[in-house]
C-alpha positions in Angstrom: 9.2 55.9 31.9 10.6 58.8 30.1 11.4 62.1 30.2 9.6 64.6 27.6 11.0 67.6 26.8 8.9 70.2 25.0 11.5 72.7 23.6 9.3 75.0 22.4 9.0 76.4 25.9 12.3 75.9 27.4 13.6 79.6 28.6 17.0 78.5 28.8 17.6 79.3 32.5 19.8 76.3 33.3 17.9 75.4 36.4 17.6 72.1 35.3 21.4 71.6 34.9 22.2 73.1 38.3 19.3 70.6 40.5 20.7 67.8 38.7 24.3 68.2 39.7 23.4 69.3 43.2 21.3 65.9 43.4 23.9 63.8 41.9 27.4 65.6 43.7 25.6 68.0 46.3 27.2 70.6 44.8 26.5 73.2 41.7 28.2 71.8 38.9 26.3 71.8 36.0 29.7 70.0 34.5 28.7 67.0 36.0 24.8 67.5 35.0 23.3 65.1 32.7 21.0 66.9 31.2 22.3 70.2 29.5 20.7 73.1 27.6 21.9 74.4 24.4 20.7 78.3 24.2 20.4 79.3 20.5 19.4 83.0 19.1 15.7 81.5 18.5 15.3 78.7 21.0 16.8 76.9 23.7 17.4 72.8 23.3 17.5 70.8 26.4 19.4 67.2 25.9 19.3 64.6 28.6 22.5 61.7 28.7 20.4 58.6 28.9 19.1 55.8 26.4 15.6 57.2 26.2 15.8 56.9 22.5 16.9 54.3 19.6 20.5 55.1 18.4 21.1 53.0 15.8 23.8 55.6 13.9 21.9 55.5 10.5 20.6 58.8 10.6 23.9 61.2 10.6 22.4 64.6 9.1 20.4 67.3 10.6 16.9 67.7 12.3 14.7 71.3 11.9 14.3 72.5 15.5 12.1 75.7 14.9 13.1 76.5 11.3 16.6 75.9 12.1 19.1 72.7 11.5 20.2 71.3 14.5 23.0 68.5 14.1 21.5 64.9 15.1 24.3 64.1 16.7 23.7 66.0 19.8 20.7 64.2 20.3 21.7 60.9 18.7 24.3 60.6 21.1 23.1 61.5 24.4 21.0 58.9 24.0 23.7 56.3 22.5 24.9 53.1 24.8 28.3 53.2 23.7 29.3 56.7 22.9 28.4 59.4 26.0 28.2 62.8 25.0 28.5 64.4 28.7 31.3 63.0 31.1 32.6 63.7 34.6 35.2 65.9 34.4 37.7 64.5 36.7 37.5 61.2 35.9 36.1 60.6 32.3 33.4 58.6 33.6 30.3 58.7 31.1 27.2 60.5 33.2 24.1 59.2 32.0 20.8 59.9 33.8 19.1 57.6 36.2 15.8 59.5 36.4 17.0 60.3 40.4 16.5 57.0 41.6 14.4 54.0 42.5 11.9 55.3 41.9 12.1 57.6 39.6 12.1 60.9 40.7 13.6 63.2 38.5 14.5 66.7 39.9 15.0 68.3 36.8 11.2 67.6 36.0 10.3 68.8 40.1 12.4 72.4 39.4 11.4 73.1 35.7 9.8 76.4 36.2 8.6 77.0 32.4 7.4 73.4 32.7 9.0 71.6 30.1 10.6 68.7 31.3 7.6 66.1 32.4 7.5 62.6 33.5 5.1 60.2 30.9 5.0 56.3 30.4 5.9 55.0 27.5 
């Protein structure tokens, strides 16, 4: 399973970020979220901390997210086993996602107003 995001309609409201720390600390924290949204003048770019996607490091450069360049790295390494790009605060401890459980249900996807976070098969 996987987690597709469709950035092209992301408003940026940060819901996301807030259900998935109040799932994972029962608290709002979106500091210990592991899926964050990066708000740009033109769009918004959610990034979830899991190894949805190959990371093999060969690829350092930029990718065109709506007709502007957008660092790979942000994406590259959310998604990297080794290197995590979100960690709890307090203790350092890499915070990757775990779709919500066994199974998956991922309360980012359940609370996405605009819709675009969904659940597909690989």
């Amino acid at each position: 399973m996987k987690i597709k995001i469709d950035h092209k309609i992301c408003t940026g409201c940060k819901q996301c970020e807030i259900i998935c720390s109040l799932a994972h600390t029962g608290s709002v924290n979106p500091w210990r979220s592991r899926i964050r949204v990066y708000v740009g003048e033109e769009f918004c770019y959610p990034v979830i901390a899991g190894p949805y996607t190959e990371a093999a490091c060969n690829s350092k450069g930029t990718r065109m997210v709506e007709g502007l360049e957008i660092d790979e790295c942000i994406t590259c390494r959310a998604s990297c086993p080794s290197k995590s790009v979100y960690k709890e605060p307090d203790t350092e401890i890499a915070l990757k996602c775990d779709f919500c459980g066994d199974p998956p249900n991922p309360q980012c996807v359940q609370w996405c107003a605009p819709n675009c976070l969904t659940l597909v098969e690989e």
